[in-house]
N, C-alpha and C positions, 0 to 999 in steps of 0.2 A: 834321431831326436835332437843333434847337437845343431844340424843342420837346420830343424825347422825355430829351435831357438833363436839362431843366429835371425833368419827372417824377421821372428818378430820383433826383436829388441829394431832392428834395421827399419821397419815399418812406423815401428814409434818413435824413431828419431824423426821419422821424413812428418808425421802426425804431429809433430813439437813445433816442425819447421814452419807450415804451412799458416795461411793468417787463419784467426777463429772468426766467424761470424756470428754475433748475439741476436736474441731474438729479434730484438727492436729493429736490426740490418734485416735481417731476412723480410719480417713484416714492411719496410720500406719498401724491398725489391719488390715483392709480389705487386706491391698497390703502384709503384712505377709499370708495372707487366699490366694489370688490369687497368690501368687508366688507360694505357695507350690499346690495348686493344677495345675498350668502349670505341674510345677517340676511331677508331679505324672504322668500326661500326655506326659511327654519325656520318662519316666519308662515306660510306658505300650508298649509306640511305640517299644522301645528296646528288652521287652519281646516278645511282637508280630514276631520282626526281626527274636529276635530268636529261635523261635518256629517251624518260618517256614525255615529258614537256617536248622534245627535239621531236619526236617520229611524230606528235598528233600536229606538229607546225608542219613538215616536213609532208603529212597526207594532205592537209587544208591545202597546202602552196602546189604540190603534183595530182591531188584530186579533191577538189575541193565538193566536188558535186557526190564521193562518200560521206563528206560533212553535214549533209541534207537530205540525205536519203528519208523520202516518204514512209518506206515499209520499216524505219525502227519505232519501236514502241514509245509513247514519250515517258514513260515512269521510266527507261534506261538513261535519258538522259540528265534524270534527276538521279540517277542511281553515279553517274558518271563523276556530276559536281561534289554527292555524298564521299563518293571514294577519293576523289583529290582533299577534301576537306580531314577525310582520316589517315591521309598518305602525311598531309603535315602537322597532324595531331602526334603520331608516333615519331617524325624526323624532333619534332619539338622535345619526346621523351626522349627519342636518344640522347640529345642534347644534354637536358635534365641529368640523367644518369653519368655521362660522362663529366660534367660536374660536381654533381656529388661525388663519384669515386673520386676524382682530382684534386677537391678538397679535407675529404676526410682523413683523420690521424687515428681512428678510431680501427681495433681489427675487428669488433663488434659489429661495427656500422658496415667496414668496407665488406664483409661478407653478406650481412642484406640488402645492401646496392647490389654486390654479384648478381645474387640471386632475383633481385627486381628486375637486374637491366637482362637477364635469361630470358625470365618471363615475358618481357618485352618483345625482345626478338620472336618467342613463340610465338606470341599472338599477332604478333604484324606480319608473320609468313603464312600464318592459317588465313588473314583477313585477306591478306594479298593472293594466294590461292585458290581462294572461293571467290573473289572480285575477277580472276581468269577467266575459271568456270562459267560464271554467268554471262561474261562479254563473249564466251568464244560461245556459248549456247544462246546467245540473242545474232552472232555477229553474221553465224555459217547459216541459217536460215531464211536470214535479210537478206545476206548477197545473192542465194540460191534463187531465191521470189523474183527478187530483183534481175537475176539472170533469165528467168522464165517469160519477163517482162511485165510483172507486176504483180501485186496479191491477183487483182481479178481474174486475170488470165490466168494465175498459180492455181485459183480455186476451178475455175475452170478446163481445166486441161487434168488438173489431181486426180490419182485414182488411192486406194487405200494403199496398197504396196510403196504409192510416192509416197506418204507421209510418213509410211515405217522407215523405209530406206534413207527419208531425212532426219527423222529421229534418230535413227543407228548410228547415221553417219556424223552426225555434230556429237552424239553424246561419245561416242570413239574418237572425235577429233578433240573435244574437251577432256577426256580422259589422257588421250598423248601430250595433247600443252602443255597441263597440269604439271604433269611428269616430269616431262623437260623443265619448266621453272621450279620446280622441285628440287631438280638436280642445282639449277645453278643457285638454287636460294641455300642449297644445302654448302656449296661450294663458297659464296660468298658471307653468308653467316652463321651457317651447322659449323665449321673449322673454327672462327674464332670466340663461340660461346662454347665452343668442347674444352678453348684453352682460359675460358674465363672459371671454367668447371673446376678443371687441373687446376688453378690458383685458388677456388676456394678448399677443395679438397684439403692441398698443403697449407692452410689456413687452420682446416678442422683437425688437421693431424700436430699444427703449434700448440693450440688449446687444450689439447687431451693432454 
Protein backbone atom coordinates (compact mmCIF):
# COMPACT_ATOMS: atom_id res chain seq x y z
CA UNK A 1 0.00 0.00 0.00
CA UNK A 2 2.86 2.45 0.95
CA UNK A 3 4.22 1.55 -2.36
CA UNK A 4 1.23 2.36 -4.57
CA UNK A 5 0.87 5.68 -2.41
CA UNK A 6 4.08 6.69 -3.14
CA UNK A 7 2.90 6.23 -7.13
CA UNK A 8 0.23 8.30 -6.81
CA UNK A 9 1.28 11.33 -4.79
CA UNK A 10 4.59 10.86 -7.70
CA UNK A 11 1.85 10.90 -10.66
CA UNK A 12 0.33 14.00 -9.41
CA UNK A 13 3.43 15.96 -9.14
CA UNK A 14 4.27 14.99 -12.88
CA UNK A 15 -0.18 16.10 -13.47
CA UNK A 16 0.79 19.72 -11.66
CA UNK A 17 3.86 19.82 -13.91
CA UNK A 18 2.56 19.39 -17.20
CA UNK A 19 0.69 22.50 -19.26
CA UNK A 20 -3.28 22.39 -18.76
CA UNK A 21 -5.20 22.85 -22.07
CA UNK A 22 -8.75 24.90 -21.71
CA UNK A 23 -11.54 24.15 -23.71
CA UNK A 24 -11.44 27.16 -25.90
CA UNK A 25 -7.44 25.44 -26.83
CA UNK A 26 -8.69 22.23 -27.57
CA UNK A 27 -11.72 23.63 -29.61
CA UNK A 28 -9.04 25.56 -31.69
CA UNK A 29 -6.82 22.44 -32.28
CA UNK A 30 -9.78 20.43 -33.57
CA UNK A 31 -11.09 23.15 -36.03
CA UNK A 32 -7.03 23.71 -37.02
CA UNK A 33 -7.27 19.51 -37.57
CA UNK A 34 -10.74 19.93 -39.61
CA UNK A 35 -9.87 22.73 -41.77
CA UNK A 36 -6.89 21.30 -43.07
CA UNK A 37 -8.16 18.00 -43.51
CA UNK A 38 -11.33 19.74 -45.63
CA UNK A 39 -8.31 21.78 -47.34
CA UNK A 40 -6.88 18.24 -48.26
CA UNK A 41 -10.21 17.07 -49.57
CA UNK A 42 -10.45 20.16 -52.09
CA UNK A 43 -6.73 19.01 -53.12
CA UNK A 44 -7.70 15.60 -54.10
CA UNK A 45 -10.96 16.70 -55.88
CA UNK A 46 -8.51 18.97 -58.04
CA UNK A 47 -6.19 16.30 -58.59
CA UNK A 48 -8.81 13.89 -59.51
CA UNK A 49 -10.22 16.88 -62.05
CA UNK A 50 -7.13 16.56 -63.35
CA UNK A 51 -6.33 13.31 -63.95
CA UNK A 52 -9.13 12.90 -65.79
CA UNK A 53 -9.05 16.18 -67.89
CA UNK A 54 -5.30 14.65 -68.76
CA UNK A 55 -6.38 10.87 -69.89
CA UNK A 56 -9.55 12.33 -72.22
CA UNK A 57 -6.54 14.82 -73.85
CA UNK A 58 -4.21 12.20 -73.80
CA UNK A 59 -6.92 9.57 -75.88
CA UNK A 60 -8.20 12.56 -78.30
CA UNK A 61 -4.12 13.13 -79.13
CA UNK A 62 -3.22 8.95 -79.25
CA UNK A 63 -6.87 8.05 -80.57
CA UNK A 64 -8.65 10.42 -81.59
CA UNK A 65 -10.82 8.34 -83.87
CA UNK A 66 -12.31 6.74 -80.11
CA UNK A 67 -13.56 10.42 -79.80
CA UNK A 68 -16.06 9.82 -82.68
CA UNK A 69 -16.96 6.60 -82.44
CA UNK A 70 -20.39 6.17 -84.61
CA UNK A 71 -21.76 3.18 -82.23
CA UNK A 72 -21.83 5.57 -78.92
CA UNK A 73 -25.25 6.54 -78.10
CA UNK A 74 -25.66 10.36 -78.34
CA UNK A 75 -27.60 10.92 -74.91
CA UNK A 76 -23.87 9.52 -73.42
CA UNK A 77 -22.45 12.32 -74.67
CA UNK A 78 -24.73 14.51 -73.07
CA UNK A 79 -24.54 12.47 -70.17
CA UNK A 80 -20.61 13.01 -70.40
CA UNK A 81 -20.93 17.10 -70.45
CA UNK A 82 -23.73 16.64 -67.32
CA UNK A 83 -21.09 14.76 -65.32
CA UNK A 84 -18.18 17.31 -65.87
CA UNK A 85 -20.79 20.07 -64.97
CA UNK A 86 -21.44 17.95 -61.48
CA UNK A 87 -17.64 17.02 -60.98
CA UNK A 88 -17.24 21.10 -60.65
CA UNK A 89 -20.48 21.67 -58.74
CA UNK A 90 -19.11 19.34 -55.83
CA UNK A 91 -14.95 20.59 -56.35
CA UNK A 92 -16.94 24.22 -55.84
CA UNK A 93 -18.65 22.49 -52.49
CA UNK A 94 -15.59 21.34 -51.38
CA UNK A 95 -14.39 24.75 -51.60
CA UNK A 96 -17.39 26.21 -49.77
CA UNK A 97 -17.02 23.83 -46.88
CA UNK A 98 -13.37 24.31 -46.37
CA UNK A 99 -14.17 27.85 -46.04
CA UNK A 100 -16.65 27.75 -43.87
CA UNK A 101 -14.78 25.38 -41.39
CA UNK A 102 -11.68 27.97 -41.92
CA UNK A 103 -13.72 30.70 -40.84
CA UNK A 104 -15.71 29.69 -38.22
CA UNK A 105 -15.22 30.44 -34.24
CA UNK A 106 -18.14 28.79 -33.63
CA UNK A 107 -18.15 24.83 -31.98
CA UNK A 108 -21.75 24.73 -32.92
CA UNK A 109 -21.17 25.70 -36.49
CA UNK A 110 -17.86 23.92 -36.81
CA UNK A 111 -19.59 20.59 -36.21
CA UNK A 112 -22.40 21.19 -38.79
CA UNK A 113 -19.81 22.12 -41.38
CA UNK A 114 -18.23 18.57 -40.35
CA UNK A 115 -21.09 16.91 -40.93
CA UNK A 116 -22.23 18.89 -44.22
CA UNK A 117 -18.65 18.62 -45.70
CA UNK A 118 -19.27 14.23 -44.83
CA UNK A 119 -22.34 14.53 -46.56
CA UNK A 120 -20.62 15.96 -49.41
CA UNK A 121 -18.03 13.51 -49.84
CA UNK A 122 -20.78 10.85 -49.70
CA UNK A 123 -22.64 11.96 -52.35
CA UNK A 124 -19.96 12.80 -54.79
CA UNK A 125 -18.54 9.12 -54.37
CA UNK A 126 -22.03 7.63 -54.93
CA UNK A 127 -22.44 10.16 -57.93
CA UNK A 128 -19.01 9.40 -59.21
CA UNK A 129 -19.63 5.54 -58.82
CA UNK A 130 -22.76 5.37 -60.72
CA UNK A 131 -21.18 7.92 -63.56
CA UNK A 132 -18.47 4.55 -63.72
CA UNK A 133 -21.00 2.26 -63.97
CA UNK A 134 -22.82 3.68 -66.83
CA UNK A 135 -19.50 4.71 -68.90
CA UNK A 136 -18.01 1.30 -68.46
CA UNK A 137 -21.77 -0.27 -69.45
CA UNK A 138 -21.98 2.14 -72.63
CA UNK A 139 -17.95 1.87 -73.10
CA UNK A 140 -17.38 -2.25 -73.25
CA UNK A 141 -20.39 -2.78 -75.68
CA UNK A 142 -19.29 0.22 -78.23
CA UNK A 143 -15.90 -1.00 -78.46
CA UNK A 144 -17.09 -4.78 -78.79
CA UNK A 145 -19.57 -3.58 -81.97
CA UNK A 146 -17.07 -1.74 -82.88
CA UNK A 147 -14.45 -4.60 -82.91
CA UNK A 148 -17.02 -6.93 -84.74
CA UNK A 149 -16.98 -4.18 -87.31
CA UNK A 150 -19.93 -2.30 -86.76
CA UNK A 151 -23.68 -2.43 -85.32
CA UNK A 152 -24.77 -3.91 -88.72
CA UNK A 153 -22.59 -6.62 -89.01
CA UNK A 154 -22.87 -6.90 -84.94
CA UNK A 155 -26.56 -7.34 -85.57
CA UNK A 156 -25.88 -9.56 -88.28
CA UNK A 157 -23.50 -12.11 -87.21
CA UNK A 158 -25.40 -12.03 -83.25
CA UNK A 159 -26.89 -14.99 -82.01
CA UNK A 160 -28.72 -14.97 -78.59
CA UNK A 161 -25.80 -16.40 -76.39
CA UNK A 162 -23.56 -13.11 -78.14
CA UNK A 163 -25.82 -10.89 -76.46
CA UNK A 164 -25.91 -12.73 -73.14
CA UNK A 165 -22.30 -13.25 -73.03
CA UNK A 166 -21.94 -9.41 -73.64
CA UNK A 167 -24.26 -8.48 -71.22
CA UNK A 168 -22.47 -10.84 -68.51
CA UNK A 169 -19.40 -9.60 -69.68
CA UNK A 170 -19.70 -5.64 -69.27
CA UNK A 171 -22.02 -5.91 -66.33
CA UNK A 172 -18.82 -8.09 -64.52
CA UNK A 173 -16.59 -5.62 -66.02
CA UNK A 174 -18.67 -2.80 -64.41
CA UNK A 175 -19.12 -4.50 -61.22
CA UNK A 176 -14.95 -4.98 -60.91
CA UNK A 177 -14.39 -1.08 -61.90
CA UNK A 178 -16.74 -0.05 -59.62
CA UNK A 179 -14.89 -1.80 -56.98
CA UNK A 180 -11.60 -0.86 -57.64
CA UNK A 181 -12.59 2.96 -57.66
CA UNK A 182 -14.34 2.15 -54.64
CA UNK A 183 -11.33 1.13 -53.13
CA UNK A 184 -9.31 4.04 -54.16
CA UNK A 185 -12.37 6.55 -53.37
CA UNK A 186 -12.23 4.82 -50.11
CA UNK A 187 -8.45 5.30 -49.68
CA UNK A 188 -8.40 8.88 -50.81
CA UNK A 189 -11.53 10.23 -49.01
CA UNK A 190 -13.22 7.10 -46.71
CA UNK A 191 -9.42 8.05 -44.41
CA UNK A 192 -9.94 11.59 -44.20
CA UNK A 193 -13.82 12.12 -43.41
CA UNK A 194 -13.24 8.94 -40.74
CA UNK A 195 -10.76 11.66 -39.29
CA UNK A 196 -13.17 14.53 -39.77
CA UNK A 197 -15.62 11.96 -37.81
CA UNK A 198 -12.94 11.63 -34.82
CA UNK A 199 -13.00 15.55 -34.65
CA UNK A 200 -16.43 15.88 -34.48
CA UNK A 201 -16.87 12.88 -32.09
CA UNK A 202 -14.29 14.84 -29.60
CA UNK A 203 -16.47 17.91 -30.28
CA UNK A 204 -19.67 16.01 -28.95
CA UNK A 205 -17.75 14.48 -26.13
CA UNK A 206 -16.54 18.85 -25.13
CA UNK A 207 -20.33 19.51 -25.16
CA UNK A 208 -21.60 16.75 -22.94
Amino acid sequence: MEELDLLKKDWKKQEVNQPKLSYNDIDKMILKKSSSLVKWIFYVSLLELGFGVASVILIFILKPEAMENSNTPIWFNWFYYFSSVVVFYFIYKFFRNYKKISTTSSVKDLMQNIITTRKTVKHYVMYSLSAIAVTVCVAVPTGFIAEAGGMEQFKAEATVSSYLMLALVTILLACLIVLVFYGVYYLLYGLLTKKLKRNYTELQQLKS
